[in-house]
C-alpha positions as CSV (number, residue, x, y, z in Angstrom):
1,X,122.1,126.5,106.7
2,X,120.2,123.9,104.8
3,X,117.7,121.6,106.5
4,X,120.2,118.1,107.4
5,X,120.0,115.5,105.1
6,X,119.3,111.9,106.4
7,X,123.0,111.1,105.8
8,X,123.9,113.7,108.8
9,X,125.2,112.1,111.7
10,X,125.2,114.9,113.6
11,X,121.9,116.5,112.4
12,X,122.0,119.5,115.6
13,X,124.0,122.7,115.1
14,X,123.5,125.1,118.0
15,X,123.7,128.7,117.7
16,X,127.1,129.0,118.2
17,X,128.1,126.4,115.7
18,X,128.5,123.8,118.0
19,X,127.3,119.8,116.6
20,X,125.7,118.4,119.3
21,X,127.4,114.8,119.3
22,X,124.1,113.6,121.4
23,X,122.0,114.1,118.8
24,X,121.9,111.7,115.8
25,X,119.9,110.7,112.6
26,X,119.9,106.4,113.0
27,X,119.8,106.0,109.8
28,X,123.4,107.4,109.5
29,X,124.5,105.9,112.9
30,X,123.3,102.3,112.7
31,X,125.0,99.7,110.4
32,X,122.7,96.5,111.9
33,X,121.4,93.5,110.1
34,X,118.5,93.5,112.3
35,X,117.7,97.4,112.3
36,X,115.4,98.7,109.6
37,X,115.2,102.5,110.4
38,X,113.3,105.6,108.3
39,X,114.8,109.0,107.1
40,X,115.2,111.9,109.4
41,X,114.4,109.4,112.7
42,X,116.5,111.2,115.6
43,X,117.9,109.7,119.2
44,X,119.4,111.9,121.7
45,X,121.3,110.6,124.8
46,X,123.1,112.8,127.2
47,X,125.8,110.6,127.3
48,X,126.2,109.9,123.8
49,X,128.9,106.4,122.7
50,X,132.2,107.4,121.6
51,X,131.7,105.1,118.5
52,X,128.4,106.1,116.0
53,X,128.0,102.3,115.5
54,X,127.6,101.9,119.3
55,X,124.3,103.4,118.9
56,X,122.4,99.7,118.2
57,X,124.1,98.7,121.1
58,X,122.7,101.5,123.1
59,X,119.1,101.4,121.9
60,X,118.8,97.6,121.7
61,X,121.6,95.9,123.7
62,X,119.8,92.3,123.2
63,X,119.4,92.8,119.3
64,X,122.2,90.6,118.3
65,X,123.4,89.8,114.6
66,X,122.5,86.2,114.1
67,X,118.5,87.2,116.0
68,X,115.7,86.2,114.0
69,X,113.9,89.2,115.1
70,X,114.0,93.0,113.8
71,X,114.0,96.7,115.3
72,X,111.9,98.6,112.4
73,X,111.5,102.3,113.0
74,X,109.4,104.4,110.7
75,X,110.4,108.2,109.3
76,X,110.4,111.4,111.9
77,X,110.7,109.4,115.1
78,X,112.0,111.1,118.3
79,X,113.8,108.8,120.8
80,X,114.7,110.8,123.7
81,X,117.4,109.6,126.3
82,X,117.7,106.6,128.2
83,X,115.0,104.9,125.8
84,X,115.9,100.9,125.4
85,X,114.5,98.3,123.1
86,X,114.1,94.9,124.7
87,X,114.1,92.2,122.2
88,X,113.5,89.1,122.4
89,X,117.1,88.4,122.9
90,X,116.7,89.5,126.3
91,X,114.4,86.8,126.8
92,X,115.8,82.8,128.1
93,X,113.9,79.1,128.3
94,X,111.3,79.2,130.3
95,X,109.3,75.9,129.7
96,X,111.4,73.8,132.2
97,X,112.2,74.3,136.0
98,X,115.7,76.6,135.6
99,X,115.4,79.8,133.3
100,X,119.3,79.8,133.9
101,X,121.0,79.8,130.1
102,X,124.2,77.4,130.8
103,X,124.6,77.1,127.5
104,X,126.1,80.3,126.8
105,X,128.9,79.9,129.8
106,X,130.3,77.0,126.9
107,X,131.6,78.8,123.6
108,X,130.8,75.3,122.3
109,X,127.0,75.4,122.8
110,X,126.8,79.3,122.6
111,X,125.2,79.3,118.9
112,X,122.6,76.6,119.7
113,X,121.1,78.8,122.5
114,X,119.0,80.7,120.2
115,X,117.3,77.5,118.9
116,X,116.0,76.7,122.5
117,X,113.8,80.2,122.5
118,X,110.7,81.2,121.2
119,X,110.8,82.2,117.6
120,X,111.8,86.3,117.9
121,X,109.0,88.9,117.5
122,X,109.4,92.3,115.6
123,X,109.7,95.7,117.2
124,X,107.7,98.0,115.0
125,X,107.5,102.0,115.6
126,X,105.5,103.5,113.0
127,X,106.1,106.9,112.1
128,X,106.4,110.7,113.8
129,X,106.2,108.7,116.8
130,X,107.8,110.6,120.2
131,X,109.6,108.2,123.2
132,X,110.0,110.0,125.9
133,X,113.2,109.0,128.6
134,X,113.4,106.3,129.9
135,X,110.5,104.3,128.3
136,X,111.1,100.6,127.9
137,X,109.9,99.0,124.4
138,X,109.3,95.4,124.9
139,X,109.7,92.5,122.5
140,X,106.6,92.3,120.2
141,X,104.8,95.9,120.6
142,X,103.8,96.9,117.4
143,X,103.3,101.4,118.2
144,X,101.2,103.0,115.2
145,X,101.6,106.1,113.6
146,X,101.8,109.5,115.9
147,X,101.9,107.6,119.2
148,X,103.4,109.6,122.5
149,X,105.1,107.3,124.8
150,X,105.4,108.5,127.9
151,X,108.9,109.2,130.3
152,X,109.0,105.8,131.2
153,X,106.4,103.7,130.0
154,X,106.8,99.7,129.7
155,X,105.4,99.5,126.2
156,X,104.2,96.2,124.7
157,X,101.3,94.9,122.3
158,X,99.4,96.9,120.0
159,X,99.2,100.6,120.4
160,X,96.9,102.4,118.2
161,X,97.7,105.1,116.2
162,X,98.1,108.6,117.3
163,X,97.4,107.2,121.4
164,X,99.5,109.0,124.4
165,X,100.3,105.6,126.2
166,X,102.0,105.8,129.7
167,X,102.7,103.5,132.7
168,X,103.9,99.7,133.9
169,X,102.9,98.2,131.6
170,X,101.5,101.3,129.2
171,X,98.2,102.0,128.9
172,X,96.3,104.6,126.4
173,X,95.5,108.1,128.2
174,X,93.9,109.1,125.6
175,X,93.8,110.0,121.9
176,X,95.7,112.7,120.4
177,X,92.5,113.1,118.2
178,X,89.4,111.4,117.0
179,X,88.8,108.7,114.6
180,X,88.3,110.6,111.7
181,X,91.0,113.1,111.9
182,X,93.6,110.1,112.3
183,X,92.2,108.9,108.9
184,X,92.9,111.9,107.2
185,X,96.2,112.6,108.9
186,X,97.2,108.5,107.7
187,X,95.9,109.3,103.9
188,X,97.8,112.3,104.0
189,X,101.1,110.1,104.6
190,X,103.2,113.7,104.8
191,X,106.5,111.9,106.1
192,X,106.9,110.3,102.7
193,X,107.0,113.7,101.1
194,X,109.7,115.0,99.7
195,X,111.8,117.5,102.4
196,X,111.3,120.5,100.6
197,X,107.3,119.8,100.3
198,X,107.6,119.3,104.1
199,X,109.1,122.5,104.6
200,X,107.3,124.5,102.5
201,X,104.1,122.9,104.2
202,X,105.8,123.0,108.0
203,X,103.0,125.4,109.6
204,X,100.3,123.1,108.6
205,X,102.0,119.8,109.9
206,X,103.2,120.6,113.4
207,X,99.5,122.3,113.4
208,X,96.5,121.7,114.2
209,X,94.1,123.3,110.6
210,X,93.5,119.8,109.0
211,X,92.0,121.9,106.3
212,X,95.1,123.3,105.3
213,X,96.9,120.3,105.7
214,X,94.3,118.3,103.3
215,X,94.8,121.2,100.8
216,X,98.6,120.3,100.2
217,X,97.5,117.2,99.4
């Protein structure tokens, strides 16, 4: 069986031919204004919505249509189950005394709300970046290239490339690798290769001979 393309819904076949429902490529799932999600990014929830187009709804329940802000997701991301996206939907007034938001109890004043909050603040996930369950993305964070995210982790502000962040809120653990291997692995940009060049090329990606993964290029 072929590798999936990114028009797969369903990208999982067990061995017994099975489609794992809980398993699905975004970019097929998610029809949002606000979402801007790369080829071959996966999400997996053990209890999967009924409805593909429920999936914004389940990764970003605060994302709404008429937000200012965007979700953008780069190429090869894993989003493991129970991970949520908190934008800045989520958020109310909170320059006077009450943070209570009457003005969405009164279908009258329900499209003005939005003008009384901050101005909305991108998500950004860069690529092959891994969230594990139950990590919290906050409004804002901006996660590079290669980051782990802890089972989880409150994530928000800048996270560096190729970092294992963890914790409330996250902090960096560590580095996957040094300085000057996450230069090369960035100039080498392999997730905007064509699928067949990353197959062919597989061994050297997921890893660890830099050498042979700077001879491809």
């Amino acid at each position: 069986m072929p590798f999936p393309t990114p028009e797969t819904l369903h990208p999982v076949t067990l061995p017994d031919g099975t489609v794992h429902k809980g398993n699905v490529f975004l970019k097929a799932a998610i029809k949002h204004p606000n979402w801007d999600v790369g080829e071959y990014t996966y999400a997996n929830d053990f209890d999967p919505p009924d409805n593909p187009e429920d999936w914004a709804g389940r990764l970003a329940p605060y994302l709404f249509p008429i937000a200012k802000d965007r979700l953008i997701i780069g190429k090869f991301c894993q989003i493991a189950h129970d991970v949520r996206f908190i934008t800045d939907g989520a958020n109310h007034a909170r320059e006077g005394f009450s943070t209570f938001p009457f003005a969405i109890h009164e279908p009258d004043r329900f499209m003005g709300y939005a003008a009384t909050l901050r101005p909305g603040r991108d998500i950004r996930v860069g690529h092959d970046v891994w969230i594990g369950t139950g990590a919290r993305i906050l409004a804002g964070a901006q996660i590079g290239n290669g980051v782990i995210v802890g089972a989880g982790a409150v994530v928000s502000g800048v996270v560096p490339d190729y970092a294992i962040v963890a914790g409330n809120r996250a902090s960096v653990l560590r580095m996957r690798f040094d300085s000057a291997v996450i230069e090369k692995l960035n100039a080498t940009a392999w997730w905007n290769w064509e699928i067949d060049r990353i197959l062919a090329h597989e061994d050297a990606i997921v890893g660890r001979d830099l050498d042979a993964l700077l001879d491809v290029t």
